[in-house]
C-alpha positions as CSV (number, residue, x, y, z in Angstrom):
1,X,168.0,55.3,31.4
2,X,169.0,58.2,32.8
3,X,165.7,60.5,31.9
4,X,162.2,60.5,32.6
5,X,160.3,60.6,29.6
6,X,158.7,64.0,29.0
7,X,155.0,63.5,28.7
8,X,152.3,65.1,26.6
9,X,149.2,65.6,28.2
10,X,145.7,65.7,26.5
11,X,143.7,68.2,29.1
12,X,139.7,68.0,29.1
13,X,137.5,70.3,30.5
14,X,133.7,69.2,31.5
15,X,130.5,70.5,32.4
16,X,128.1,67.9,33.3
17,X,128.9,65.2,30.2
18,X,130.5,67.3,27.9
19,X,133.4,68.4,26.5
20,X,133.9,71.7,26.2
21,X,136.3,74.6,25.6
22,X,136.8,78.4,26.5
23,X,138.6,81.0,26.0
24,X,140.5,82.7,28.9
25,X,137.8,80.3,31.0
26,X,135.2,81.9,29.1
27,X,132.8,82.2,26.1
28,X,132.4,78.0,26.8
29,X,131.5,75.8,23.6
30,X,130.1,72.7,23.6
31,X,133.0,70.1,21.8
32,X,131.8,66.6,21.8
33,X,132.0,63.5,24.2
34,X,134.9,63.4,26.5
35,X,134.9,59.9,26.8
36,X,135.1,58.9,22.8
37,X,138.0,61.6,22.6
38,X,139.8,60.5,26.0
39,X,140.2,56.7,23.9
40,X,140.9,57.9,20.9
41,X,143.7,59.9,22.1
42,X,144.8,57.3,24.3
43,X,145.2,55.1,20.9
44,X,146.7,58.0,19.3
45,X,149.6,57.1,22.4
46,X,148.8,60.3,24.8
47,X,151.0,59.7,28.0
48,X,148.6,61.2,30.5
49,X,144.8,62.4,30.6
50,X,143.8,65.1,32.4
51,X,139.9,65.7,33.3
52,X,138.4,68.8,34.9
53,X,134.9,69.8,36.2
54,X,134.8,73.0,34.6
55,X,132.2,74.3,36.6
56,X,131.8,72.1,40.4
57,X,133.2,75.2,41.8
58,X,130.1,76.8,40.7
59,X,128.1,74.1,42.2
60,X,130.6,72.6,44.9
61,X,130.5,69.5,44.1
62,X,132.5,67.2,41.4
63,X,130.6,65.4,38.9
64,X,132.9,62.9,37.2
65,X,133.1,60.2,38.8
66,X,130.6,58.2,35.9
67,X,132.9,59.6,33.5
68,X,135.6,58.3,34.4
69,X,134.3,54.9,35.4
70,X,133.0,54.8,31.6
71,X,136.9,56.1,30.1
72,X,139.0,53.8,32.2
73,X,137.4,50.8,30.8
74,X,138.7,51.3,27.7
75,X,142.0,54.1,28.6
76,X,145.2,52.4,30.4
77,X,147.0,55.4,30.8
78,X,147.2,57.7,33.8
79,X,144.0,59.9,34.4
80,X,143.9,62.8,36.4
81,X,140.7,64.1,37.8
82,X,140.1,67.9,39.4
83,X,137.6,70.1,40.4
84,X,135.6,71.3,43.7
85,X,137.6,68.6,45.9
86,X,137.7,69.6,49.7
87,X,137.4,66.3,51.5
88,X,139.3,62.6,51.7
89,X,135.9,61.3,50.7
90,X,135.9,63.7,47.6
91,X,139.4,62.2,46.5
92,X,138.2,58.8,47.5
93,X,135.5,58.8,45.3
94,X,136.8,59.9,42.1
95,X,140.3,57.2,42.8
96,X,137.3,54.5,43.5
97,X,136.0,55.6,40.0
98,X,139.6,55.4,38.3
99,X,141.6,58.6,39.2
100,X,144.9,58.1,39.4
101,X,145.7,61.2,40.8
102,X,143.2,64.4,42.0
103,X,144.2,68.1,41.4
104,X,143.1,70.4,43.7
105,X,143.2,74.5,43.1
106,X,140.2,76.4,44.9
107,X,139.8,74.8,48.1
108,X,144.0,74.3,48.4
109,X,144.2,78.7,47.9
110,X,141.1,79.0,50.4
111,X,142.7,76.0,52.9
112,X,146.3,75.3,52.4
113,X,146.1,72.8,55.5
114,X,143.8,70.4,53.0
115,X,147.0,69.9,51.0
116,X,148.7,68.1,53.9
117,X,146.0,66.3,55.3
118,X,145.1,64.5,51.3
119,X,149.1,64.0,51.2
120,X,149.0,62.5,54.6
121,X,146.0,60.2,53.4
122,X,146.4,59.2,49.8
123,X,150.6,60.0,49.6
124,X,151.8,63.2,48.2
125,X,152.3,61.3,44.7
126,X,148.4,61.9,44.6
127,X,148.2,65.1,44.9
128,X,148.4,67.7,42.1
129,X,148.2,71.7,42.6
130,X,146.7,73.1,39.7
131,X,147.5,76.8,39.5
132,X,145.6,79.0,37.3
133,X,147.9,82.1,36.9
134,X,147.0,85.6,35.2
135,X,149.3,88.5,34.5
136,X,149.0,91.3,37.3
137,X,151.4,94.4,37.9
138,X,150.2,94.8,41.5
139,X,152.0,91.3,42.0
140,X,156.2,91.0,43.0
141,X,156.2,88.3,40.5
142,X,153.9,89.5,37.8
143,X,151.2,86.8,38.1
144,X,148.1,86.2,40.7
145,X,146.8,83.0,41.3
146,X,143.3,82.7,40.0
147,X,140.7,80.2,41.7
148,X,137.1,79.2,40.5
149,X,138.0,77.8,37.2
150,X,140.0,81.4,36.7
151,X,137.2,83.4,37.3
152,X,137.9,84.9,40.7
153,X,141.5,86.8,42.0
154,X,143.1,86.0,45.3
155,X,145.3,88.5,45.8
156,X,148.0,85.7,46.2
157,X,151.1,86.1,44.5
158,X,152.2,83.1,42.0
159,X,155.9,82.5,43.3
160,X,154.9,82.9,47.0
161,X,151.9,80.3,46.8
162,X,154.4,78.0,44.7
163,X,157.1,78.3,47.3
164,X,154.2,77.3,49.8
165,X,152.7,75.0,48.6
166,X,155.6,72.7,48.3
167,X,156.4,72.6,51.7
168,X,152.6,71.6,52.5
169,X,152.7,68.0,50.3
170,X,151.9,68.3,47.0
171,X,153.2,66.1,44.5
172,X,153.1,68.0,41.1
173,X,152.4,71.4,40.1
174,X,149.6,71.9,37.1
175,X,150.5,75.7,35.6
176,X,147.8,77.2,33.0
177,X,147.8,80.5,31.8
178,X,144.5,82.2,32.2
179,X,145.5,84.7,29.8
180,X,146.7,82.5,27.0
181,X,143.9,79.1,27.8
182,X,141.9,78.5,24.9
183,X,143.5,81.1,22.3
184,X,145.9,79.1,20.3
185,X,148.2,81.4,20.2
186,X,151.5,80.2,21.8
187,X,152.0,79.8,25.6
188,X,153.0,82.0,28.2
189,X,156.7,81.5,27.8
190,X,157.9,84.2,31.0
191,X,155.9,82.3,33.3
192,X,156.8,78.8,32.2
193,X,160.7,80.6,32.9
194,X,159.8,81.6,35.9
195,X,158.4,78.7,37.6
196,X,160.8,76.4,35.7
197,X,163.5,78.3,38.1
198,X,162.0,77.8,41.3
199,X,159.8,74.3,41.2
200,X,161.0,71.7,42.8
201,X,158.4,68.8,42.0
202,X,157.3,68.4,38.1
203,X,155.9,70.6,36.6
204,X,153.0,70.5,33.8
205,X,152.1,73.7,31.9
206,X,149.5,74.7,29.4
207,X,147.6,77.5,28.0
208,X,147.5,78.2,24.7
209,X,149.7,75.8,23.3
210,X,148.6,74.8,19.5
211,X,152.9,75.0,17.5
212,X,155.0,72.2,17.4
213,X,157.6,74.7,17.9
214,X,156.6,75.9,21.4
215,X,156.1,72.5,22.7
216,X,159.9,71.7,21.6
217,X,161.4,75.1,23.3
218,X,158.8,74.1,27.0
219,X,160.3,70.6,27.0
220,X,164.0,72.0,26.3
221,X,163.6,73.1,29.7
222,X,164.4,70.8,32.8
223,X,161.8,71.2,35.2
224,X,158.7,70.9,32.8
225,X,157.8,67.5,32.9
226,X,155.3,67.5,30.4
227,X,152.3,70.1,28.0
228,X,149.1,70.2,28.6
229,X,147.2,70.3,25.4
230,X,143.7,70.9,25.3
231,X,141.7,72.8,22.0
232,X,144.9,72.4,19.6
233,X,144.1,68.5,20.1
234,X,140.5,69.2,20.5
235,X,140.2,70.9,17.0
236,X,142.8,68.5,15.4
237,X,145.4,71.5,14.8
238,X,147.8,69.1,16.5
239,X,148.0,65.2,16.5
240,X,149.7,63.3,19.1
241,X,151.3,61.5,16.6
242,X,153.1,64.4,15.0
243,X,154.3,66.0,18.3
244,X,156.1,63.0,19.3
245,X,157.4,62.0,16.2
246,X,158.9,66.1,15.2
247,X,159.2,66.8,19.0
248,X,161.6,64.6,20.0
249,X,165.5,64.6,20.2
250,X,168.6,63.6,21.9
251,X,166.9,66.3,24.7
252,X,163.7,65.6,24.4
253,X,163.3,62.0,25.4
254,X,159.4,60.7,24.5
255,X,157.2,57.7,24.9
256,X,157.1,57.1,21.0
257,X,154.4,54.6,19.8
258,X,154.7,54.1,15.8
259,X,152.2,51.2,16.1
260,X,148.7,52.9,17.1
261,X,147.3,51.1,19.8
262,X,144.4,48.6,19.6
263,X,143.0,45.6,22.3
264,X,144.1,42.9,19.4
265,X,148.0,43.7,21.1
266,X,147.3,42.7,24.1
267,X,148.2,39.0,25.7
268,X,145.1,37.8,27.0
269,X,145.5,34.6,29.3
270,X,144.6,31.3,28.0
271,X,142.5,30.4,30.9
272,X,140.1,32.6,33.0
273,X,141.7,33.3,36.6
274,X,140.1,33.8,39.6
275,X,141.6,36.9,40.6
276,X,140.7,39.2,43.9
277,X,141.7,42.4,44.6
278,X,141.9,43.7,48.2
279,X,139.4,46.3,48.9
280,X,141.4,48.2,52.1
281,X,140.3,52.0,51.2
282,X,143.8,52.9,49.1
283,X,143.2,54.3,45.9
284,X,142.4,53.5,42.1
285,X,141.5,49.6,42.0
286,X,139.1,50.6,39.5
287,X,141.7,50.8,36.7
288,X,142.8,47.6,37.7
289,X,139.2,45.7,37.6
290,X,139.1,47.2,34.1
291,X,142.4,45.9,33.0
292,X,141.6,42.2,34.8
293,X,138.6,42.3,32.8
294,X,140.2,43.2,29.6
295,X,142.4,40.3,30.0
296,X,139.7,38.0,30.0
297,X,139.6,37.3,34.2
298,X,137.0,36.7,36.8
299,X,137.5,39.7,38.9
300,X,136.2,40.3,42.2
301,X,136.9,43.6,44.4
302,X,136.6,42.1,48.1
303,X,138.2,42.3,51.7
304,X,136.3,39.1,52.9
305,X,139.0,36.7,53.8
306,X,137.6,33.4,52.6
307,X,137.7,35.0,49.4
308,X,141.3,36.1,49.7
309,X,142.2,32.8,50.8
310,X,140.1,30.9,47.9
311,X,140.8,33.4,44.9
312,X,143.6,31.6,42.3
313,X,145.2,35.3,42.4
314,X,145.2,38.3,45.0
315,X,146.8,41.2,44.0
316,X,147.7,44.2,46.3
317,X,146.9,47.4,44.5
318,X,147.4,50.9,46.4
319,X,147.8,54.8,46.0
320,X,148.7,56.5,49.0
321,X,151.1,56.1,52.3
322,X,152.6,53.5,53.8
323,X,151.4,54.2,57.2
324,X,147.7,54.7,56.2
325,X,148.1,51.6,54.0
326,X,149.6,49.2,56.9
327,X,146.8,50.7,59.2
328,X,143.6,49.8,56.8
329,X,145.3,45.9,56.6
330,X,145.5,45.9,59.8
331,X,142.1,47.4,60.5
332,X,140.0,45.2,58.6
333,X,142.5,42.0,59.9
334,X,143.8,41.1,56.0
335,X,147.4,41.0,57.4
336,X,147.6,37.0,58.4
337,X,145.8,36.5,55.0
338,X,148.6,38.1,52.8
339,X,150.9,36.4,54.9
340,X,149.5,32.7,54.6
341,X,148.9,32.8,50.6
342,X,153.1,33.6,50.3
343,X,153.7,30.6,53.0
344,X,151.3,28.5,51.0
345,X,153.3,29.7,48.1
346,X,150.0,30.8,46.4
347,X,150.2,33.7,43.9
348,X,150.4,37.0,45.3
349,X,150.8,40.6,43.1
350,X,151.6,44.3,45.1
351,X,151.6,47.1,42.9
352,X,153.2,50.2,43.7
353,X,152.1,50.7,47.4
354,X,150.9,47.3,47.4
355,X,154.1,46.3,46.6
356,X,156.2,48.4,49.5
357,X,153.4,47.1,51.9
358,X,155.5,43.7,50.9
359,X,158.9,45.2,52.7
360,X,160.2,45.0,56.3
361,X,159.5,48.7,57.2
362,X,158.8,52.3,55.5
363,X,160.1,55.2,56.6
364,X,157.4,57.5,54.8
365,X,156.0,59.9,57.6
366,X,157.0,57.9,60.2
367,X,158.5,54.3,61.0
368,X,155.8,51.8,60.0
369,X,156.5,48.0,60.3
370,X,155.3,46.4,57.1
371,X,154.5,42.6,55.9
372,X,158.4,41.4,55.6
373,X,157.8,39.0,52.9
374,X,160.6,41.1,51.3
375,X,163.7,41.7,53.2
376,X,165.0,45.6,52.6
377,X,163.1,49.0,53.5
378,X,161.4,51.6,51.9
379,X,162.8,55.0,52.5
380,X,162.6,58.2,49.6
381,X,164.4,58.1,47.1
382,X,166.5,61.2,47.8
383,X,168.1,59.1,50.4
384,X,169.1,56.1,48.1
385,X,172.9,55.9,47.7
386,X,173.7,57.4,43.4
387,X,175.1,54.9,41.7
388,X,175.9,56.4,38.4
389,X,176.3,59.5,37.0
390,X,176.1,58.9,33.4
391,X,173.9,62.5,33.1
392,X,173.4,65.7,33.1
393,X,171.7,66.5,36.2
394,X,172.8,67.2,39.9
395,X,171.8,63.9,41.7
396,X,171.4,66.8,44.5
397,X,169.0,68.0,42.9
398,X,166.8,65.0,42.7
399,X,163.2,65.7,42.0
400,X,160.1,64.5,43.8
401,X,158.1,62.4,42.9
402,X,159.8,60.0,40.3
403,X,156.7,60.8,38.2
404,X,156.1,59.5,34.6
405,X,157.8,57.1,32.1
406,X,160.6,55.1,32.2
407,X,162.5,52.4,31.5
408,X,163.8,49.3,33.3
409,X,167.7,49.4,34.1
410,X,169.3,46.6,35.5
411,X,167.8,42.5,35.6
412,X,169.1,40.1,38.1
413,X,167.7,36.1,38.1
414,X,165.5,37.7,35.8
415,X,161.8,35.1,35.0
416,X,161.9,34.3,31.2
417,X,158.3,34.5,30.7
418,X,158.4,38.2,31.2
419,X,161.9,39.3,30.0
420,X,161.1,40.6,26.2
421,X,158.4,42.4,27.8
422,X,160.9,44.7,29.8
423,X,163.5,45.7,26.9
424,X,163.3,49.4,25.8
425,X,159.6,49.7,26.9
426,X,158.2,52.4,28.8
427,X,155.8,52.0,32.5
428,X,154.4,54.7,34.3
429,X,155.9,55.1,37.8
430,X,154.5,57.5,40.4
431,X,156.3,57.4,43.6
432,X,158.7,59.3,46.1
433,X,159.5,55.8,48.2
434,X,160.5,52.9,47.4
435,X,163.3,49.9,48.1
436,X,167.0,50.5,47.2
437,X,167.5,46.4,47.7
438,X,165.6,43.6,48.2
439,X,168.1,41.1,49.9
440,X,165.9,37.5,49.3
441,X,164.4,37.9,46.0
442,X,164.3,35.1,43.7
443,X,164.4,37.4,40.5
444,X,164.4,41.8,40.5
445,X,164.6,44.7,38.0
446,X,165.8,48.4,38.8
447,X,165.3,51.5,37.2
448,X,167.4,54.6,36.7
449,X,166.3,58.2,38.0
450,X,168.7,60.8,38.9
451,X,171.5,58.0,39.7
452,X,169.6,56.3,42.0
453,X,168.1,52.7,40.8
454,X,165.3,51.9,43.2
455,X,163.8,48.5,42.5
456,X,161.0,48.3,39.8
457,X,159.8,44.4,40.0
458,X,160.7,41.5,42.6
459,X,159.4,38.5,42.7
460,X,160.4,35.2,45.7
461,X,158.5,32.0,44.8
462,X,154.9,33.0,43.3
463,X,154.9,36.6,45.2
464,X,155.7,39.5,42.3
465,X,156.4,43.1,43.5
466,X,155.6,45.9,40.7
467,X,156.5,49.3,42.0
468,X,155.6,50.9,38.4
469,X,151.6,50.7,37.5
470,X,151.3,47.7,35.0
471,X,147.7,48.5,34.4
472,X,148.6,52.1,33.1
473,X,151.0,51.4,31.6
474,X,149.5,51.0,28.0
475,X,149.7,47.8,26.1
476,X,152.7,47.0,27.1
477,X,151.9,46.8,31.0
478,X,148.5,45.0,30.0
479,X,151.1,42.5,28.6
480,X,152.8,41.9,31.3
481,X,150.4,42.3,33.8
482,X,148.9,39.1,31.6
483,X,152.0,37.0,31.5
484,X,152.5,37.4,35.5
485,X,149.2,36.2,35.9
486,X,149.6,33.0,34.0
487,X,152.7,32.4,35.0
488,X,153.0,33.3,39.3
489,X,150.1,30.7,39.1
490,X,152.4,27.6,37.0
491,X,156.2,28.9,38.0
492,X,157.4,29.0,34.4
């Protein structure tokens, strides 16, 4: 698989517990309960959810962090979270409550330097801009950015603080149209050209989006990574369904789901594992407690070592850099710990930068020593060798992050238990670094992006390496995540 999967991206916008919907970010009406339509569309099969504070401008503060707690329970799908974030802590506390990735606008206009300093923290895969643009003659390009929820001008023009903000660490741009949001009537289509020219990470656009037609003519285009829907899903003018069943083509690849999703798909484990998660300060473990719970586990979020070393399972989550991750191991003295369960042979899960922690060394930022349980490094993935290219796009041209759906490419020595879970399925990846080999590996799988095939799982004795996110990764992830937990335990 040569493609990302283009993504379509149900967009809701809060104010204290409630939906609710503008037009040009105004005239806001009251639409329902964000959380009962954040699970229904994520049964409908929505690829990505994306929640913002309407007004914590207003108030300077975010207020979604119960929200979110109460959707990812039941939604295994990426969820973005934005609004009035201006701190680590801020972003710490809405990952905690089961963010996948924060999108920043006011305070990244009003302090560019923020950008660097979250990237630096939580990795730049993390970090979303989300631009609010509005037509304006006085600027070169024709659009001003807009901050406070579109209500206040900057003077900034749109390609300049695109062209900046790249360079500072951000990890995908978020483009709505102030002048279009809300009216349902068709999209902004000479500023989606004009950024689709000069982005180089994905790019997400929205604004008045409600046609089949103009969601086919946005993907057509290869830097848009994925709509952003919000009141033509809202007011059921458009069904998720539909879009991806009319939308896509030989060009427009998309996660297709003809099967609705429901809980009664996924594998739950025979018996009830202890499992522990490590607690080290790196991102969304939250999403993963709600998975291990689904699944029928004892779950138990902890850095206390004799729990580590007791727990049937440990599992190393993580969102953000390598260095920063190495650093909180080795600050709270959890490094021995990891080390003694894969001598004792005792089951062991990284996931995404749990998983690179697992490597000899990273590259990311700086050279950081990791674990070495795996034997290769982790550099970025613009510096992989290209293997193949069975594609259309310049490998030179490689974007950053590898953000979204894929599939699995290549098995070698591959585990049984797990290998019809892997065939033409879909898992979300989110990652610029990652291992081009893995020379002791009992079992490991690749994926494909832009000719490169970084490794996706590895596995030596009863430690298992996921770079992709398992747990949001819909039910198909939930199934595997289940199978590698009943199995890394046993050695099927």
């Amino acid at each position: 698989m040569s493609y990302l999967q283009k993504r379509i991206i149900s967009r809701l916008d809060i104010k204290g517990s409630r939906l609710i919907k503008g037009i040009r970010f105004e005239g806001l009406r009251v639409l329902g309960n964000p959380s009962d339509k954040a699970i229904n569309y994520y049964k409908e099969g929505i690829d990505e959810i994306f929640y913002s504070d309407a007004v914590a401008s207003l108030y300077s503060r975010n207020s979604l962090d119960d929200l979110l707690r109460k959707t990812c329970q039941s939604v295994f799908v990426p969820v973005t979270a934005g609004g009035a974030i201006k701190s680590i802590e801020d972003v710490y506390l809405l990952l905690k409550a089961g963010a996948d990735k924060i999108a920043i606008n006011t305070h990244a206009v009003k302090k560019p330097d923020l950008i660097t300093t979250l990237a630096n923290r939580f990795g730049e895969q993390c970090i979303v801009l989300s631009i609010q643009a509005r037509r304006s003659l006085k600027m070169n390009s024709g659009w001003e950015v807009m901050i406070e929820a579109g209500r206040e001008r900057t003077g900034i023009d749109l390609q300049f603080w695109i062209e900046k903000s790249q360079k500072l660490g951000i990890g995908e741009i978020f483009l709505t149209s102030v002048d279009q949001d809300g009216t349902n009537k068709g999209p902004d289509k000479e500023l989606i050209n004009m950024a689709n020219k000069i982005v180089l990470k994905p790019l997400i656009v929205g604004g008045g989006i409600s046609s089949l037609n103009s969601i086919r003519e946005i993907l057509m285009m290869e830097s848009v990574s994925g709509v952003a829907i919000g009141s033509a899903l809202h007011r059921d003018k458009l069904k998720i369904d539909q879009i991806k069943e009319e939308t896509k083509s030989d060009h427009i690849k998309l996660r297709y789901n003809k099967i609705k999703l429901n809980h009664s798909q996924f594998t739950k484990s025979v018996i009830s594992k202890e499992v522990a998660i490590i607690d080290y300060g790196m991102g969304n473990q939250q999403s993963l407690v709600n998975a291990l719970n689904l699944l029928g586990h004892k779950v138990t979020l902890t850095s206390k070592k004799d729990q580590l070393k007791n727990s049937e399972v440990v599992i190393l989550p993580g969102v953000g850099s390598f260095p920063a991750g190495i650093r909180e191991l080795k600050n709270r003295d959890l490094k021995e710990v990891i080390l003694e369960r894969h001598l004792q042979k005792r089951a062991l899960i990284g996931i995404c930068l749990g998983m690179q922690l697992l490597f000899e060394d990273s590259s990311e930022f700086e050279l950081s020593k990791g674990l070495g349980i795996f034997k290769g490094n982790i550099k970025s993935l613009d510096k992989h060798k290209v293997i193949s290219n069975d594609y259309k796009l310049n490998p030179e041209l490689i974007k950053l992050p590898h953000m979204g759906w894929n599939e699995l490419a290549n098995t070698f020595g591959i585990k049984k238990y797990i290998e019809s879970d892997l065939k033409n399925n879909f898992f979300y990846f989110v990652h610029s670094y990652g291992a081009q080999e893995v020379k002791n590996a009992d079992f490991y799988v690749t994926t494909s992006y832009f000719g490169r095939e970084p490794i996706a799982i590895c596995g030596l004795e009863n430690t298992i390496g996921f770079q992709f996110h398992p747990e949001r990764s819909g039910e198909v992830g939930l199934n595997l995540l289940s199978k590698t937990i009943d199995n890394v335990i046993l050695d099927k």
